[in-house]
MARKOL-50836 format. One record per residue (C-alpha): z, x, y. Coordinates in steps of 0.2 Angstrom, whole numbers, plus 2048, in hexadecimal, padded with zeros to 3 digits. Layout:
BEGIN
<r><pz>Z</pz><px>X</px><py>Y</py></r>
...
# end
This chain:
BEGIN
<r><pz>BB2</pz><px>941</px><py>314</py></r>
<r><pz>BAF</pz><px>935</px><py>322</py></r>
<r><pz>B9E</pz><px>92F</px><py>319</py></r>
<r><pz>BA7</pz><px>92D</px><py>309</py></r>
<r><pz>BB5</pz><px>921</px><py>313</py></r>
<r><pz>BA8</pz><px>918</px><py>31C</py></r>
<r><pz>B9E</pz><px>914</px><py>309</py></r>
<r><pz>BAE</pz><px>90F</px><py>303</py></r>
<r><pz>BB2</pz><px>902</px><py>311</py></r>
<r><pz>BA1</pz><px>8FD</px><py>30E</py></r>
<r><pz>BA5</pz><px>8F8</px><py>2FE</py></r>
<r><pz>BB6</pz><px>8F3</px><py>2FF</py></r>
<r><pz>BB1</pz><px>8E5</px><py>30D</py></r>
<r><pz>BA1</pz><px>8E0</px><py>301</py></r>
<r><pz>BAC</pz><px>8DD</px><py>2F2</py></r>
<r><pz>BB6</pz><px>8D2</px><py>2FC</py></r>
<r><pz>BA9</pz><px>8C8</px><py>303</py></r>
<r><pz>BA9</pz><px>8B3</px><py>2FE</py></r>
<r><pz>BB9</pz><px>8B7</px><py>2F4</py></r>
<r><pz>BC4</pz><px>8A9</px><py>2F9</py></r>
<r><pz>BD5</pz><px>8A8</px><py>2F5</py></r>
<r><pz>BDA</pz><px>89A</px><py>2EA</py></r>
<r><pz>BDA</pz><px>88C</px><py>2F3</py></r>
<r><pz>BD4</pz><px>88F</px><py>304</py></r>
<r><pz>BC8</pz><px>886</px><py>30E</py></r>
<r><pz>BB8</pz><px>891</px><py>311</py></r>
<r><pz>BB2</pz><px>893</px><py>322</py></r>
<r><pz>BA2</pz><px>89A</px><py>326</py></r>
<r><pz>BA3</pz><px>8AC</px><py>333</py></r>
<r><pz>B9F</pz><px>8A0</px><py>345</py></r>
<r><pz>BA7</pz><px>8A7</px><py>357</py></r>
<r><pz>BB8</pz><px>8A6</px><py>353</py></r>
<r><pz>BB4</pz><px>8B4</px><py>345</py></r>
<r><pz>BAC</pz><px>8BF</px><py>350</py></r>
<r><pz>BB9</pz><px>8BE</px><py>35C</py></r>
<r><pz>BC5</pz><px>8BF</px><py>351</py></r>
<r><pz>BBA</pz><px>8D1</px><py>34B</py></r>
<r><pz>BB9</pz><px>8D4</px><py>35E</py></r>
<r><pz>BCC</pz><px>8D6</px><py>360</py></r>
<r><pz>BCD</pz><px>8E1</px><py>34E</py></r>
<r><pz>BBF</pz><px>8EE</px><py>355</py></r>
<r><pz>BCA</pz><px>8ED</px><py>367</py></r>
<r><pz>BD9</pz><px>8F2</px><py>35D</py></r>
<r><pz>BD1</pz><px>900</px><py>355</py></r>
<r><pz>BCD</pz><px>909</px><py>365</py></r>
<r><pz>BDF</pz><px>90D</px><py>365</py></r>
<r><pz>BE1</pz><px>912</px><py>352</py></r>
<r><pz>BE4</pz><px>925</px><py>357</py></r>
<r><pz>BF0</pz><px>923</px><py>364</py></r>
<r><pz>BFB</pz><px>916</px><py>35D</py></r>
<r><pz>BF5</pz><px>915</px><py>349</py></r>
<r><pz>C06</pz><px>909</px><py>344</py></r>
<r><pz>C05</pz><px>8FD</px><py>352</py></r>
<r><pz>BF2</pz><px>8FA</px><py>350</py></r>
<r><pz>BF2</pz><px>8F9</px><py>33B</py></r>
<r><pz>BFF</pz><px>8EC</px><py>33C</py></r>
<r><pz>BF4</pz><px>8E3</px><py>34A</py></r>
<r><pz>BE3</pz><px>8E5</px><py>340</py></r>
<r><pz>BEC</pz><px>8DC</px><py>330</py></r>
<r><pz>BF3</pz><px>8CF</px><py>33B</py></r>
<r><pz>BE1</pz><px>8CB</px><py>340</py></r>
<r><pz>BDC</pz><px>8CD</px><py>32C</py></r>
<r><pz>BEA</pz><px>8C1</px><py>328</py></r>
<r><pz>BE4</pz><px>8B3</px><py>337</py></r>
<r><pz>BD0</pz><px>8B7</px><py>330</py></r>
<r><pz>BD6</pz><px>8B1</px><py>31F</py></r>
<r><pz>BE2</pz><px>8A5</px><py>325</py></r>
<r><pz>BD6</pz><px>899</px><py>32C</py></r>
<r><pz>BCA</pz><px>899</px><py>31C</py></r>
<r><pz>BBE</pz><px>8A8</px><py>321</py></r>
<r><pz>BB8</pz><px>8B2</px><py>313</py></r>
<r><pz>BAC</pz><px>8BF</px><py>317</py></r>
<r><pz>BB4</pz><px>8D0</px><py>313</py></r>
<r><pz>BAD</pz><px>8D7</px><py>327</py></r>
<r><pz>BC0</pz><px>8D5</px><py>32C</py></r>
<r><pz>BC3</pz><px>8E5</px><py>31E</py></r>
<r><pz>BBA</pz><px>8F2</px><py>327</py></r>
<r><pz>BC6</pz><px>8F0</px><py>336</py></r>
<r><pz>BD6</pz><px>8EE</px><py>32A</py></r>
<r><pz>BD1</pz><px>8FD</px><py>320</py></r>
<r><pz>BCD</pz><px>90A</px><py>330</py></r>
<r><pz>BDC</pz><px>904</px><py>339</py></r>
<r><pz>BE7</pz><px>90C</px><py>329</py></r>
<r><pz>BDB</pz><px>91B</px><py>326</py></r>
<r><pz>BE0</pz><px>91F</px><py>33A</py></r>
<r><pz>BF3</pz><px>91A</px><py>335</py></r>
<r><pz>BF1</pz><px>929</px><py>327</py></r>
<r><pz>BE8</pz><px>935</px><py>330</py></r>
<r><pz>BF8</pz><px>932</px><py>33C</py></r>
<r><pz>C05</pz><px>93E</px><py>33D</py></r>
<r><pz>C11</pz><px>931</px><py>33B</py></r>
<r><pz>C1D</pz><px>938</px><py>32D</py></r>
<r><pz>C2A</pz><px>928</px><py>328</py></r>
<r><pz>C20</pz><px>91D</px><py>335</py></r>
<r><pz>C10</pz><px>91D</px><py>32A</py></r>
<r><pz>C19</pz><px>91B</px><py>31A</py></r>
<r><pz>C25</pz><px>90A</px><py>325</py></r>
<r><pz>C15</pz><px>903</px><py>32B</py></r>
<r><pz>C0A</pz><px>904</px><py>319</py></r>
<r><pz>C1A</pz><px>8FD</px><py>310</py></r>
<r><pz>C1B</pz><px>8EF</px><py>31C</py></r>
<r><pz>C08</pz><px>8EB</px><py>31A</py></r>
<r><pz>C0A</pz><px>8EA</px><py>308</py></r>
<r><pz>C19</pz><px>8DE</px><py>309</py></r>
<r><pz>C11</pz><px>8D3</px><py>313</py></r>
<r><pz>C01</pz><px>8D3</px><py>30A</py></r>
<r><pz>C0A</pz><px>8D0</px><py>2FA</py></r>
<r><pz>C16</pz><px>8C1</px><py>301</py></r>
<r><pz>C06</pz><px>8BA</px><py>30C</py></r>
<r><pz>BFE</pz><px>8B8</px><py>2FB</py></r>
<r><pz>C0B</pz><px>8B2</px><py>2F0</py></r>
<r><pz>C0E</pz><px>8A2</px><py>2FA</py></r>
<r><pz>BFB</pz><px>8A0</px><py>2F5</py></r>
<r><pz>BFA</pz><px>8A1</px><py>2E5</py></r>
<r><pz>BF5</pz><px>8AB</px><py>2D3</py></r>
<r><pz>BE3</pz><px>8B1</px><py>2D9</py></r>
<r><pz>BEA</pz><px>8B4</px><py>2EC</py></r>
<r><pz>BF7</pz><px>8BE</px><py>2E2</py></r>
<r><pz>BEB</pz><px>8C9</px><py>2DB</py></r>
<r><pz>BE1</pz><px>8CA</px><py>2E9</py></r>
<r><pz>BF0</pz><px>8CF</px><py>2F3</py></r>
<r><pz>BF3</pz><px>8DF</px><py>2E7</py></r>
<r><pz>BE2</pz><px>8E2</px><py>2E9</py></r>
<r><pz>BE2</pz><px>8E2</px><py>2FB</py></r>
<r><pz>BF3</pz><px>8EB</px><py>2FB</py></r>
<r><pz>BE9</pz><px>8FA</px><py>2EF</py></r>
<r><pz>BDC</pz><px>8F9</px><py>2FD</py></r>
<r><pz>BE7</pz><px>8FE</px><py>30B</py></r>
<r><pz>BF2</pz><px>90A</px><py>301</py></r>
<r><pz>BE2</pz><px>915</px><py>2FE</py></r>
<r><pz>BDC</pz><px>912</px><py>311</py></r>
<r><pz>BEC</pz><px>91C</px><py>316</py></r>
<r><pz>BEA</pz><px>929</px><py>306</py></r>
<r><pz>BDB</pz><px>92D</px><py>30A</py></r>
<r><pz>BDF</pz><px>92F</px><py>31F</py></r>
<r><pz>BEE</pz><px>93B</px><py>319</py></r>
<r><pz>BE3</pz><px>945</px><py>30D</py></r>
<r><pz>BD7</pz><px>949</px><py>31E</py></r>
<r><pz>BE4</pz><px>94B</px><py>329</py></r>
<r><pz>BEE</pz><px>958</px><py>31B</py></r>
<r><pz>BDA</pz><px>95E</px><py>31A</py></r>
<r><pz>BD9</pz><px>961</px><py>32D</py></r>
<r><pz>BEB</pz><px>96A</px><py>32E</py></r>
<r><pz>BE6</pz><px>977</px><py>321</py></r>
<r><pz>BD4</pz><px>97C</px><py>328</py></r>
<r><pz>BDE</pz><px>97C</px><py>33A</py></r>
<r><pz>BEC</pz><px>988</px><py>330</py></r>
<r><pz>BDD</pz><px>992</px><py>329</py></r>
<r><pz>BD5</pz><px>994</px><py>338</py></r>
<r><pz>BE5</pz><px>999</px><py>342</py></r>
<r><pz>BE6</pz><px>9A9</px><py>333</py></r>
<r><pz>BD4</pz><px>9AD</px><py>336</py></r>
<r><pz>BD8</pz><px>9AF</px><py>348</py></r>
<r><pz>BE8</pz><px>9B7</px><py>344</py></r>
<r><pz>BE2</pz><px>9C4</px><py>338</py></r>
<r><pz>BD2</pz><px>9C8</px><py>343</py></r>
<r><pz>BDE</pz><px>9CB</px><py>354</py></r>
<r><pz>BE9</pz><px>9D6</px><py>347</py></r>
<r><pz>BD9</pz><px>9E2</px><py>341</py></r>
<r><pz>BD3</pz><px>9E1</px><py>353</py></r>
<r><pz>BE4</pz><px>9E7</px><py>358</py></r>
<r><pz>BE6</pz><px>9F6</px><py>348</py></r>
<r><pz>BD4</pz><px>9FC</px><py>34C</py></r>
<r><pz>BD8</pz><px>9FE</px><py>35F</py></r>
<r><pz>BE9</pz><px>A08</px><py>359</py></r>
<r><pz>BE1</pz><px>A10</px><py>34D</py></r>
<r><pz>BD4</pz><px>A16</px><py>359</py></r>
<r><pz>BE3</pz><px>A1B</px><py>368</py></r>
<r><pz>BEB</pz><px>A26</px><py>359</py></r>
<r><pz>BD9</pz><px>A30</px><py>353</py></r>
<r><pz>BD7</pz><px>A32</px><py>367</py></r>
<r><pz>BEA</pz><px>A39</px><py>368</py></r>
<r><pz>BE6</pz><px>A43</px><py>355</py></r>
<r><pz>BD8</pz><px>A4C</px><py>35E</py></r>
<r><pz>BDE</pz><px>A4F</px><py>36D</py></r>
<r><pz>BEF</pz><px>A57</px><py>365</py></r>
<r><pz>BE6</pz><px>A61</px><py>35A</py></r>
<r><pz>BD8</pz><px>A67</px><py>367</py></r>
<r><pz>BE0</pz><px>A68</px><py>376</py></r>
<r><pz>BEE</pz><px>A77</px><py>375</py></r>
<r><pz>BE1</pz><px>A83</px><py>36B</py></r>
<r><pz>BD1</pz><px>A80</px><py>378</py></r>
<r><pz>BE0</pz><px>A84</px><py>386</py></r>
<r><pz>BE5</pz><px>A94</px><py>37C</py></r>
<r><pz>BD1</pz><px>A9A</px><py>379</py></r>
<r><pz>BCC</pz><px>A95</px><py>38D</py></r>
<r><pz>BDB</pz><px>AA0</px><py>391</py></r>
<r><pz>BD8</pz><px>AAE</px><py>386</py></r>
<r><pz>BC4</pz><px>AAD</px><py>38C</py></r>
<r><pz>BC9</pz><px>AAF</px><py>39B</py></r>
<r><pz>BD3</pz><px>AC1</px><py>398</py></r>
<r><pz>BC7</pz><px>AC5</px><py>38E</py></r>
<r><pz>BB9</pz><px>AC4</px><py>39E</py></r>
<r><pz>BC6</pz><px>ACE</px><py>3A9</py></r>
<r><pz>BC8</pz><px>ADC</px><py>39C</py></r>
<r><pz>BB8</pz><px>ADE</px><py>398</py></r>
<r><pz>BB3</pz><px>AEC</px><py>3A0</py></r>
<r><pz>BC3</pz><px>AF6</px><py>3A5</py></r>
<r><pz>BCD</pz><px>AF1</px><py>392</py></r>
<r><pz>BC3</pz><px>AEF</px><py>383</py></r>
<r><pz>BD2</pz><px>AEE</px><py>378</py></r>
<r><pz>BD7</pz><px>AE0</px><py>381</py></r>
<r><pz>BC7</pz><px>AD9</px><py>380</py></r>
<r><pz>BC8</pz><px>AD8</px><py>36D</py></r>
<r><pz>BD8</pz><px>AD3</px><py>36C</py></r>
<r><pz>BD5</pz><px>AC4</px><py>377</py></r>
<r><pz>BC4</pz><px>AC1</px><py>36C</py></r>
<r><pz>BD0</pz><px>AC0</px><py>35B</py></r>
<r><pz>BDC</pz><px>AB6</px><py>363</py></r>
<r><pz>BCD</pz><px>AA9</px><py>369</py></r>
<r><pz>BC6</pz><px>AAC</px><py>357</py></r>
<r><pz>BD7</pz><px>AA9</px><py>34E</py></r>
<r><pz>BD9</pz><px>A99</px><py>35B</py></r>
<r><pz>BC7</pz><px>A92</px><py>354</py></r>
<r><pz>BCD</pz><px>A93</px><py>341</py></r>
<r><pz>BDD</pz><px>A8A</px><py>345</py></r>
<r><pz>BD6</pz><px>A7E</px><py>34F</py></r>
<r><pz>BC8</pz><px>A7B</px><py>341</py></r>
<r><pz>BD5</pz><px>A7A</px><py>333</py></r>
<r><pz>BDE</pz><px>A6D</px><py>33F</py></r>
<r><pz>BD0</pz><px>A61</px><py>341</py></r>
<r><pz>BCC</pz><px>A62</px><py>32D</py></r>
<r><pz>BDF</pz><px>A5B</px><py>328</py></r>
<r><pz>BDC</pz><px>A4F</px><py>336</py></r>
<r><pz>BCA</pz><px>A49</px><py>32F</py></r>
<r><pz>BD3</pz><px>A4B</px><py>31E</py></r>
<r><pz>BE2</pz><px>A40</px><py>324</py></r>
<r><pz>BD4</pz><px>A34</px><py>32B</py></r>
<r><pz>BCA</pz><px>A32</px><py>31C</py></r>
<r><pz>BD8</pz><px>A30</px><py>310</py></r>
<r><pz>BDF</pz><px>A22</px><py>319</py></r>
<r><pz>BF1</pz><px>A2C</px><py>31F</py></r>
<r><pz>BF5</pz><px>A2D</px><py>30C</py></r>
<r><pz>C02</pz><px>A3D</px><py>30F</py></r>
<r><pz>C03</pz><px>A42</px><py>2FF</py></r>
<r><pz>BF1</pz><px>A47</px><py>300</py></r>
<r><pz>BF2</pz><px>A52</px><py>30F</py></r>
<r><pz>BFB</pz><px>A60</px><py>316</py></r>
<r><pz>C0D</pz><px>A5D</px><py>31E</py></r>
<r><pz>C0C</pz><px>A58</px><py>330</py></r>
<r><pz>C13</pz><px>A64</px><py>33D</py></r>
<r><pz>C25</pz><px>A61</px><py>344</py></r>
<r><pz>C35</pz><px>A6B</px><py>34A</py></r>
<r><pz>C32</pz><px>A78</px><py>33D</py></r>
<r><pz>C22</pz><px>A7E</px><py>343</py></r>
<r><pz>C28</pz><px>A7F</px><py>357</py></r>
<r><pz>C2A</pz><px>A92</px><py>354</py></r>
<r><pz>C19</pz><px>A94</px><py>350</py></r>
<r><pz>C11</pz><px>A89</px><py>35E</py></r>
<r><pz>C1D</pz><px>A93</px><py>36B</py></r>
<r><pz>C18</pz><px>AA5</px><py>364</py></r>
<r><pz>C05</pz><px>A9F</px><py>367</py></r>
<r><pz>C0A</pz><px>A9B</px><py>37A</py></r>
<r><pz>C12</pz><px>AAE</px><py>37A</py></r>
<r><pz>C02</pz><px>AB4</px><py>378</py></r>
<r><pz>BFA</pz><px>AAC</px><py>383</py></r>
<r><pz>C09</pz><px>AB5</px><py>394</py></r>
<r><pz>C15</pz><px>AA7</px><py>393</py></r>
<r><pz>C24</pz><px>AAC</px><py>392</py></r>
<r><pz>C2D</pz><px>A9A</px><py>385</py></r>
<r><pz>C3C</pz><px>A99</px><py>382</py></r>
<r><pz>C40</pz><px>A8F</px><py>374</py></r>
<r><pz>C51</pz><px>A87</px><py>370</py></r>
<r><pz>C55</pz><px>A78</px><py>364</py></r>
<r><pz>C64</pz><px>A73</px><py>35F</py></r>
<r><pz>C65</pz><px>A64</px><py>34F</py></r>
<r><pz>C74</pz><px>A5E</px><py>345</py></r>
<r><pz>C6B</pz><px>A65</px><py>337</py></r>
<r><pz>C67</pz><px>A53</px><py>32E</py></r>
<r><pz>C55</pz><px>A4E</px><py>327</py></r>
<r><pz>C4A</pz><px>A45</px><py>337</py></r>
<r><pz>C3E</pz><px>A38</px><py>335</py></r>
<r><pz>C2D</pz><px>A42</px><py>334</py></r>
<r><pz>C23</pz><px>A36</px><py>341</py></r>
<r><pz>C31</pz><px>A3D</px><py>34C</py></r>
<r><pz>C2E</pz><px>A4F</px><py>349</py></r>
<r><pz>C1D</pz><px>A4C</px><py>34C</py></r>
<r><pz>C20</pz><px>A47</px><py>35C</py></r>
<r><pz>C28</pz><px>A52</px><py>362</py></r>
<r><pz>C1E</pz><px>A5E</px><py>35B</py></r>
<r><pz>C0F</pz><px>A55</px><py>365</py></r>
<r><pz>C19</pz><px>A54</px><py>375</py></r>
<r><pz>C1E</pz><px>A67</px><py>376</py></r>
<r><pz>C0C</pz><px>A6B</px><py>371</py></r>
<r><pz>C03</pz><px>A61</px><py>380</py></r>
<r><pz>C11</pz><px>A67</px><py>38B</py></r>
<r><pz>C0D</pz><px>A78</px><py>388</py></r>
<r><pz>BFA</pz><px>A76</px><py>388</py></r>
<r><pz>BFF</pz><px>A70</px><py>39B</py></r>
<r><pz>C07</pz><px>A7E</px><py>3A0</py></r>
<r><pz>BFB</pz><px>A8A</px><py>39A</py></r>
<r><pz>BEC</pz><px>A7F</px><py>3A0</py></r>
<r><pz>BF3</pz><px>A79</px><py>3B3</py></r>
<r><pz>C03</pz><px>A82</px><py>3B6</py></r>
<r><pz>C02</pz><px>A94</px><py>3B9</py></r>
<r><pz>C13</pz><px>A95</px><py>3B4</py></r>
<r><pz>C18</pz><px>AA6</px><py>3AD</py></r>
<r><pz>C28</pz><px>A9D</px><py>3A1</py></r>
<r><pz>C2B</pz><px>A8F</px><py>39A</py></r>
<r><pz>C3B</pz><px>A88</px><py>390</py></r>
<r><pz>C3B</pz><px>A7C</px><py>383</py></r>
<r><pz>C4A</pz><px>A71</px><py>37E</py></r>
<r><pz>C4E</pz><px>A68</px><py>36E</py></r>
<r><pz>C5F</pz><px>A5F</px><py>36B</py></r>
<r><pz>C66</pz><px>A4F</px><py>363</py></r>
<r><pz>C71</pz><px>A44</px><py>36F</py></r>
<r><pz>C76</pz><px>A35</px><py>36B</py></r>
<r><pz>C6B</pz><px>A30</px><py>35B</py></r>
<r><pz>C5D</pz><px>A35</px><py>369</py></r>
<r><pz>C52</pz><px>A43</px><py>366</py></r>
<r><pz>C50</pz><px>A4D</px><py>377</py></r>
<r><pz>C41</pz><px>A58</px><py>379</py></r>
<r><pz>C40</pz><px>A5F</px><py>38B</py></r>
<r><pz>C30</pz><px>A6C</px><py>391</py></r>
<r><pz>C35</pz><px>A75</px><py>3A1</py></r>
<r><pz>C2A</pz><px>A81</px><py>3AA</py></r>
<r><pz>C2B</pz><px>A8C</px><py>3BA</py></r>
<r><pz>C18</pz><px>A88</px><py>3BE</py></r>
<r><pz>C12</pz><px>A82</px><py>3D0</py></r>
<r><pz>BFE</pz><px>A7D</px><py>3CB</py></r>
<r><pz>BF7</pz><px>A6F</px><py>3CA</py></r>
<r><pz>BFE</pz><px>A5C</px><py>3C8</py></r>
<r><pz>BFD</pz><px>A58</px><py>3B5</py></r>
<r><pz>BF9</pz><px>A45</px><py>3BA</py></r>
<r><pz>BEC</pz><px>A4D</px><py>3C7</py></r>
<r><pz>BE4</pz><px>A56</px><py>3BA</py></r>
<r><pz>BD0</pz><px>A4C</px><py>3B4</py></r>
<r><pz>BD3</pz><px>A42</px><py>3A4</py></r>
<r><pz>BE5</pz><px>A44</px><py>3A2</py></r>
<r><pz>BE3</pz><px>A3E</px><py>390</py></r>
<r><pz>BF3</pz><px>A49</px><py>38D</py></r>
<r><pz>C01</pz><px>A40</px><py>395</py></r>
<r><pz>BF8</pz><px>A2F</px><py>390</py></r>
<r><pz>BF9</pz><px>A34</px><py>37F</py></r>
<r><pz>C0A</pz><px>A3C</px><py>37F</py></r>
<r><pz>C10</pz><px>A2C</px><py>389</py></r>
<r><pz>C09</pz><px>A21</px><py>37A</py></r>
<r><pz>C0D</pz><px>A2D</px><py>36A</py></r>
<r><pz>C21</pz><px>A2E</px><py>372</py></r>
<r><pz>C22</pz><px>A1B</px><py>373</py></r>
<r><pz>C1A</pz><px>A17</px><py>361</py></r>
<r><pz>C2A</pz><px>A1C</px><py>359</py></r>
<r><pz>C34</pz><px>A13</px><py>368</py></r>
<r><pz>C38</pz><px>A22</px><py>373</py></r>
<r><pz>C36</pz><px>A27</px><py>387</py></r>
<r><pz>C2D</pz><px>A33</px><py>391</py></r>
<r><pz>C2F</pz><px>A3A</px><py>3A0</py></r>
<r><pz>C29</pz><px>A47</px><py>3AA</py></r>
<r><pz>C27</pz><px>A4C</px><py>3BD</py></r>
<r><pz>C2D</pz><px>A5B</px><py>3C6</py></r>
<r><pz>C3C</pz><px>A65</px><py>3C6</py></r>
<r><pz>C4C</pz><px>A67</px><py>3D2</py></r>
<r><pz>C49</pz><px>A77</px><py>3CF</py></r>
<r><pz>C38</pz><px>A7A</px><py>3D0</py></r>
<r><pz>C2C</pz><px>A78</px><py>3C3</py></r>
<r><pz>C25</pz><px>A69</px><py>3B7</py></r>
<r><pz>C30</pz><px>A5F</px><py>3AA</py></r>
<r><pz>C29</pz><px>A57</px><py>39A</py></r>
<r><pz>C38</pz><px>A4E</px><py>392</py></r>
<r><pz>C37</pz><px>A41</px><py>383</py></r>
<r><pz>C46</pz><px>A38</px><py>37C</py></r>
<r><pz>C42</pz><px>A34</px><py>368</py></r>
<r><pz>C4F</pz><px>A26</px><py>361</py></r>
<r><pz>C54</pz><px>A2B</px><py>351</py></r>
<r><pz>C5B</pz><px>A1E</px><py>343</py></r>
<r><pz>C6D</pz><px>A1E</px><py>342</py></r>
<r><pz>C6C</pz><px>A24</px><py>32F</py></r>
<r><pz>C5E</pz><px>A2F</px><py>329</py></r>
<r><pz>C5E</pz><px>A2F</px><py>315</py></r>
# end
C-alpha cells in the first residue's frame, strides 16, 4: 500500500506539472523553489507527531509555491504526504477540522483567481481529500491486523492454559483412580507374606482381595481412558463417584484393619455432581494416607453441610509418618488443586488430640435445581 501511495503522488505531482493557473506569471524552479521544498520536506519530519499542525504548514508553503508564479507540481509530493500522515493520525474531529479547512482555503484561494484556478482548486481539493482517505484506510488497516494479532496471542495463551489444566486434571484422574487400590494391594501383599507359612487361608484371602483390587482398579482406569477419549461427554460414560458410593470405599478400608467410621449428615437436597466428586476424591486420598503412612488402627470420616458449605473432615488416630514428608506427595497437591477448582479450602495438620486431620470445605450454590 505504501508503493501504491508513492505511484500515486507520482502521478499526482506529474499531472500538475507547467499547469498554470489562469493568469499567473510562470517562473522557472531557481533557489527560492528549493528552498521553498527545503522547508516542506523539514515539515514533514514531524508529520507523525503533529499531522494537523504540519499539513496546514505544508499547504501554506504550496500556496506561496504558486503564489509567486511557480508551476512545477514537486511542491505536491510534500502537500500530499503531509495529509496521508494527517489520516493515518489518530486524530478523530481534528483530522476531519484540519481537511475541511484545507479544502476551504483551497477553494477561496482559487476563486479570487479565476474560472480555470476554480477548477484546479476542486481538483487540488479532490487531491487532498483522498491523501487523508487513503492514510485513514492504512491506519483502520494497521488497527485490525494489530486487533488480529492481539486474538492470536489471546487464543494461543488460552489453549496453552486448557492444555496445562487439562494435563493437572489427567495427573489428579490417575492418581485418584491408582492410588487407593495400589495402597489396598501393598497392604494386603504384605499379610499375605506374614501368613504364608503359618495361615494359608489367609493367604488366599489376602491374594483374592489383591486380585479383586486389580479388576477394580483396571475397570477404574478404562472409564477414565473412556472419559478421556470421548472428550468428558457424560452421557457416554458411567456416573462419577460421589456421597453415594462412601460406603463402599469405607468397607474396602475395613478390610484392610481399619477400623472407619463413617457418619454424613445432608439436608437431603440434590448436590452439584463436581461436588460430590470431590469429596469423594478427598476421602479417597485421605484414606489411602492412612493406610499407606499412618499406622492408625481407626479412622472417622465426617460429612455435613453448614452454612451452604459442604464439610468433609478425615480424622485418624495414626502416629507414622508426616504426609507432606512422605516422596512425591502428589496426593495433598492434588487434593489441594481438585478442592479449589470448585472454589473450596483444604486444610490439614495434626490433631489436639493426637492423630492427622484432612478437612475440605466445598461451597455449595445457594439453590440447587
Amino acid at each position: 500500500m505504501a508503493l501504491g501511495f508513492a505511484a500515486t503522488v507520482i502521478v499526482l505531482a506529474a499531472a500538475s506539472t507547467d499547469n498554470p493557473a489562469a493568469g499567473a506569471t510562470q517562473r522557472d524552479l531557481d533557489g527560492w523553489a528549493a528552498l521553498l521544498l527545503a522547508v516542506a520536506g523539514a515539515f514533514l519530519v514531524g508529520g507523525r507527531r503533529f499531522p494537523g499542525t504540519v499539513a496546514l504548514a505544508v499547504l501554506g508553503v504550496s500556496f506561496v509555491w504558486y503564489g509567486v508564479g511557480y508551476t512545477s507540481g514537486l511542491v505536491n509530493v510534500a502537500t500530499l504526504v503531509a495529509f496521508y500522515c494527517l489520516g493515518t493520525s489518530d486524530g478523530g474531529w481534528r483530522t476531519f477540522a484540519v481537511s475541511g479547512a484545507a479544502v476551504a482555503a483551497l477553494l477561496v484561494g482559487m476563486v479570487a483567481v479565476g474560472d480555470e484556478s476554480v477548477r484546479a482548486g476542486l481538483t487540488a481539493a479532490g487531491y487532498v481529500l483522498m491523501a487523508v482517505m487513503f492514510g485513514e484506510s492504512v491506519r483502520n488497516r494497521q488497527l485490525l491486523v494489530g486487533h488480529l494479532a492481539d486474538r492470536a496471542a489471546r487464543a494461543e495463551a488460552d489453549a496453552e492454559r486448557r492444555v496445562v489444566e487439562e494435563r493437572l486434571r489427567i495427573a489428579r484422574d490417575v492418581h485418584d483412580v491408582l492410588a487407593h487400590t495400589v495402597a489396598v494391594m501393598a497392604v494386603q501383599a504384605e499379610v499375605a507374606a506374614d501368613a504364608l507359612q503359618r495361615d494359608p487361608d489367609a493367604v488366599r484371602a489376602a491374594v483374592h482381595a489383591i486380585r479383586q483390587a486389580g479388576t477394580e482398579a483396571m475397570g477404574d482406569v478404562r472409564s477414565t481412558v473412556a472419559v478421556l477419549r470421548s472428550g468428558g461427554d457424560p452421557a457416554s460414560t458411567t456416573p462419577v463417584p460421589g456421597i453415594a458410593e462412601l460406603d463402599e470405599l469405607v468397607d474396602a478400608a475395613r478390610d484392610q484393619a481399619l477400623d472407619v467410621k463413617l457418619d454424613v449428615v445432608l439436608s437431603g437436597r440434590a448436590l452439584p455432581e463436581m461436588v460430590e466428586l470431590t469429596a469423594f476424591r478427598v476421602v479417597q486420598e485421605a484414606i489411602t494416607n492412612v493406610v499407606r503412612h499412618a499406622r492408625a488402627a481407626s479412622a472417622r470420616v465426617h460429612v455435613h453441610e453448614q452454612d451452604f458449605v459442604l464439610v468433609v473432615e478425615v480424622h485418624d488416630d495414626g502416629h507414622g509418618r508426616h504426609p507432606e514428608r512422605v516422596t512425591a506427595g502428589f496426593g495433598l497437591r492434588g487434593m489441594a488443586e481438585r478442592v479449589e477448582s470448585v472454589g473450596g479450602e483444604l486444610w490439614h495438620g495434626r490433631h489436639t488430640d493426637g492423630g492427622w486431620v484432612v478437612r475440605a470445605s466445598l461451597p455449595l450454590p445457594v439453590s440447587v435445581p
